[in-house]
N, C-alpha and C positions, 0 to 999 in steps of 0.2 A: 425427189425434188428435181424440178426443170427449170433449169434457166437460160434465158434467151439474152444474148449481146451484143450489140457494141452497148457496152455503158457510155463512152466518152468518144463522142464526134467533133472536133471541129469545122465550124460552116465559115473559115476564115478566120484571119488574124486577131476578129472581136469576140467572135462569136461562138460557144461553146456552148452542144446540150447533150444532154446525158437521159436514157430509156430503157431500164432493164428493166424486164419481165421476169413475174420467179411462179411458178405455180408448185404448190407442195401439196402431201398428200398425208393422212393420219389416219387410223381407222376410223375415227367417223368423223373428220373434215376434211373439206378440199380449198385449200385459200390460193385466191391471188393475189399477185401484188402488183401494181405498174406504181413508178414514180418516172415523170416527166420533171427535169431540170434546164432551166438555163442561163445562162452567163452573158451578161455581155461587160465590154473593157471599153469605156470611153475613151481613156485617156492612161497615162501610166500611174497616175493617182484615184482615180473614179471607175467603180467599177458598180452595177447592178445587177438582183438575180430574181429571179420566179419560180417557183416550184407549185408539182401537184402532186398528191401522193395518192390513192385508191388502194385498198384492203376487200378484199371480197374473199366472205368465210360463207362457201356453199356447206351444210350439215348434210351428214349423209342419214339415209333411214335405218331408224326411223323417229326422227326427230327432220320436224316440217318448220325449215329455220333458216332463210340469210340474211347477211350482217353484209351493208355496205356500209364500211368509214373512207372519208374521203376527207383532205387537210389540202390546203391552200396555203404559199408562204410567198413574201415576199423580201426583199431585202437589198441596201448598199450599202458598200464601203469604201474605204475611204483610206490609204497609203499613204501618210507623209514620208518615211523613210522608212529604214531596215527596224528602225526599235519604235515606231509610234503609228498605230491604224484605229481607226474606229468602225464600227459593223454597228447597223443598226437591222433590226430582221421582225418580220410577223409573221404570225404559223398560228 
């Protein structure tokens, strides 16, 4: 298994994204992985995210086969204090 990082970059005090790479390897598959994430902070109550995720399962021979899945999420939430938050999210 390879994997590639920084998972977690800050692009400023709002803004945070996230981008590991993982390639693995099996006897007869070779999968990738990339997920792109990001964060941003409105405010100290409001916050939004997006994500993308990619799965790629190359088959090795001799089976003539790739599989791309690929997911899409979105999502905010929402801080009122230490004991009450709500998340609402799609993927």
């Amino acid at each position: 298994m390879i994997t590639l990082l920084p998972t977690a970059r800050t692009d400023g005090p709002d803004l945070e994204t996230e981008y590991p790479a993982r390639v693995c390897e099996f006897l007869s598959l070779r999968r990738h992985h990339l997920r792109l994430h990001g964060r941003h902070r409105f405010n100290a109550q409001w916050a939004a995210n997006a994500g993308f995720r990619l799965y790629i399962g190359e088959w090795l021979a001799p089976v003539e086969r790739d599989d791309w899945i690929y997911t899409a999420s979105a999502g905010v939430s929402y801080q009122h204090d230490a004991h009450w938050s709500a998340d609402l999210g799609y993927s």
